[in-house]
N, C-alpha and C positions, 0 to 999 in steps of 0.2 A: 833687756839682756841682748847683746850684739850674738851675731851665728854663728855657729861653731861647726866643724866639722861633724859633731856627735850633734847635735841640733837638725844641721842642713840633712845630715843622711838617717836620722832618725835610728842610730847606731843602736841604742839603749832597749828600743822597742824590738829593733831588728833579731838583737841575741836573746831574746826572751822568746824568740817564736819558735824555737824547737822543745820539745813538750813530748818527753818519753813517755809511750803505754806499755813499757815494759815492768814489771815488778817481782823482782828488784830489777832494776834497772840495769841493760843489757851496754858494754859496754861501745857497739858497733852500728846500734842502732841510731847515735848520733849522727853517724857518717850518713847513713842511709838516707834521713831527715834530710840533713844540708845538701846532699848532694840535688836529693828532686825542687825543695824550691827554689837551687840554681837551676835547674834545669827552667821550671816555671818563667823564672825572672828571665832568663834567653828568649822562653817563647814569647815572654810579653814583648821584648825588643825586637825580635821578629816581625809579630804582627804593626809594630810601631814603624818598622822599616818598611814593612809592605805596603803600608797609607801610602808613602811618599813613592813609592817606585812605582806603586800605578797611577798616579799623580802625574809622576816625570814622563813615565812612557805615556801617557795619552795625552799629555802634552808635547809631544816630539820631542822630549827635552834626554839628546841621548849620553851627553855628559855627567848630570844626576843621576840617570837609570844607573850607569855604570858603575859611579861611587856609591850610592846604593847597595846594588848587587855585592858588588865585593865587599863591604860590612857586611849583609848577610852571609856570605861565604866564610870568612873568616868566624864569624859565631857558630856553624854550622863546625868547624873545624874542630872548635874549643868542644863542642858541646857533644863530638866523638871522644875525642882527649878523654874528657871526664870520667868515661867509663871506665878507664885505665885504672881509676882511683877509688871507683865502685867492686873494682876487681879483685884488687888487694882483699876484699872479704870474699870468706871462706863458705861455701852452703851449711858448714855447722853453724857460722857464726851467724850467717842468716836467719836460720832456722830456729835460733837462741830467742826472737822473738817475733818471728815470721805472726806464728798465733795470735798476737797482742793486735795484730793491723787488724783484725774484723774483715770485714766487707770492702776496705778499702782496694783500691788497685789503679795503678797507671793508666786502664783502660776510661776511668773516669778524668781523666787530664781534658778541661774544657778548653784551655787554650795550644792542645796541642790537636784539636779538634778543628778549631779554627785554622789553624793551618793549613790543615788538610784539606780544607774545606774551600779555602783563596787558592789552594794547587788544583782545585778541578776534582775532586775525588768527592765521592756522594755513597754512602752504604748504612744500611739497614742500623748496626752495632755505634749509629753518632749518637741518634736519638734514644737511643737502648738503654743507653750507658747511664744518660739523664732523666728515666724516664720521670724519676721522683723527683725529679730538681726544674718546674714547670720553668723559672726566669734562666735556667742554661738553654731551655730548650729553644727560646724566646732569641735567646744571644745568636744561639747556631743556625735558626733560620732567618734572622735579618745578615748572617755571613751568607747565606745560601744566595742570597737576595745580588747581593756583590760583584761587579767584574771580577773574572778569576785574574791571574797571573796570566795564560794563556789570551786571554780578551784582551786584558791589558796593551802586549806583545801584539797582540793584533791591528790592534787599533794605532797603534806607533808606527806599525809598516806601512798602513794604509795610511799616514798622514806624509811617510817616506815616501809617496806612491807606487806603493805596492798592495792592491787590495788582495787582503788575506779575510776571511768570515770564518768565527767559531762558534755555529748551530751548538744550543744546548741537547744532544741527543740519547742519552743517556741518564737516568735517576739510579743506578744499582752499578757505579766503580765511576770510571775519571766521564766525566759530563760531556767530553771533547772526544769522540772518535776520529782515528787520522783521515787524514784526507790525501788523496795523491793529487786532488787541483793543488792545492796549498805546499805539498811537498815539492812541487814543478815551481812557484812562485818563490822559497824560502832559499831553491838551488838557485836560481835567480840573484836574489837577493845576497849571497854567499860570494857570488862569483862579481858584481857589480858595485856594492856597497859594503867597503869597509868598515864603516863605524856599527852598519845594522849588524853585519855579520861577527863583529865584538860583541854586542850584546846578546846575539843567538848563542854564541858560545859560552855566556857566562849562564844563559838561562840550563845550559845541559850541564855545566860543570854544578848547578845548584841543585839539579834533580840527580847526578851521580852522589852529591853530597847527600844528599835526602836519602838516597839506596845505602849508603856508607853506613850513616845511622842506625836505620833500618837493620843492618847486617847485624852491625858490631851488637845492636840493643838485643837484639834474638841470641846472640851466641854469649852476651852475658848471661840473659836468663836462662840458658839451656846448660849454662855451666853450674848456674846456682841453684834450681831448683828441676834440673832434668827435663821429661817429661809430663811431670806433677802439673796438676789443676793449678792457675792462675788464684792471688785474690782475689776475692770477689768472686770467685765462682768461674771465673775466664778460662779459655782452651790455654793458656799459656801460650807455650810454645809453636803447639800444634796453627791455633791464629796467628802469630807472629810469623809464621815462613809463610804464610801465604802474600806477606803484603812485601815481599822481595823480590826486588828484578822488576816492579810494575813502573814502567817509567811514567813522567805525568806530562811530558810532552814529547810524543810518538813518533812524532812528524820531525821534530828536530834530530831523533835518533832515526829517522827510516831515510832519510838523506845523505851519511853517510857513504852508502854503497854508490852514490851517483857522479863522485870525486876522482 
């Protein structure tokens, strides 16, 4: 049998994988489904993009970094959008079978974990989340293991020559404390290297995207379910605004003022 477009994407399989626990079956709960394993599917392209840009960057390669970059921006972009369509539901309609999810909850997302994890960011609530699921736990510490995004970027300036070092100094928030050597070297780098200083730019336009997310994902929940306990057992909301406004590279925003 030659391949077909329902063959190659596995179309058939695809649409059988949403699976209501609602009964009878709620009629918004569908949306809710589709909506997070796109979200999934973005993060998996995510981390599929981040192979190669810390690839590109440690190879001084600042044309791929670049095309890179800007795919993930651009999915980042889409993957704020979507909320727009998560929003069109109501917290009744939510709520119509909120019960049916169990234990489940966002907070358990292993590959949005991973991300966080290539951003430099390290807390308590990664391994929490998985405590019961020993081969996540396994996933997320050979990410641990990983140049972050930040190494990465560093290690591209230093081959630009510009030595930049990012000590792992921190195990409990972002691994990378700023640095004012570095912030002297990046102003540097700003003012003498065009290409490097396109790429610094694109690396803060991904962490405003990451805060954009961040914002807009909290003030969905705070619209849907208030104040109220998380699935699973989570602060909801209360967790959620804590992790806003933390930039994940410090040093790119503490440079600003020196312009």
């Amino acid at each position: 049998m030659s391949l077909t477009y329902t063959s190659y994407l596995k179309i058939n399989e695809l649409i059988e994988l949403q699976e209501l626990k609602s009964d009878p079956a709620e009629h918004d709960e569908m949306l809710f489904i589709i909506i997070h394993q796109t979200y999934e599917l973005w993060f998996k392209q995510i981390l599929h993009e981040f192979g190669k840009l810390k690839n590109d960057l440690e190879a001084g390669n600042t044309w791929g970094a670049l095309k890179t970059m800007r795919r993930v921006l651009t999915i980042m972009k889409t993957m704020v959008s979507q909320i727009d369509i998560l929003e069109t539901m109501t917290p009744l309609e939510f709520n119509s079978f909120r019960n049916f999810l169990g234990q489940s909850s966002g907070f358990q997302s292993l590959q949005f974990r991973e991300v966080e994890i290539l951003c430099g960011l390290r807390f308590p609530l990664m391994r929490k989340a998985h405590k019961d699921q020993p081969e996540h736990i396994e996933v997320l510490e050979q990410r641990m293991e990983e140049n972050t995004l930040w190494e990465s970027f560093c290690q591209y300036l230093t081959k630009k020559g510009y030595p930049i070092s990012a000590p792992r100094e921190n195990e409990h928030g972002l691994v990378h404390n700023p640095s004012e050597k570095n912030q002297e070297v990046l102003v540097e780098v700003m003012n003498h290297e065009p290409e490097c200083a396109l790429t610094s730019e694109l690396f803060v336009d991904f962490d405003e995207g990451l805060q954009e997310w961040r914002y807009r994902h909290v003030k969905m929940v705070e619209r849907t379910i208030g104040t109220k306990k998380g699935t699973g057992g989570s602060d909801g909301v209360k967790y959620l605004r804590k992790t806003l406004h933390h930039s994940i590279f410090p040093d790119l925003w503490a440079i600003r003022a020196q312009f």
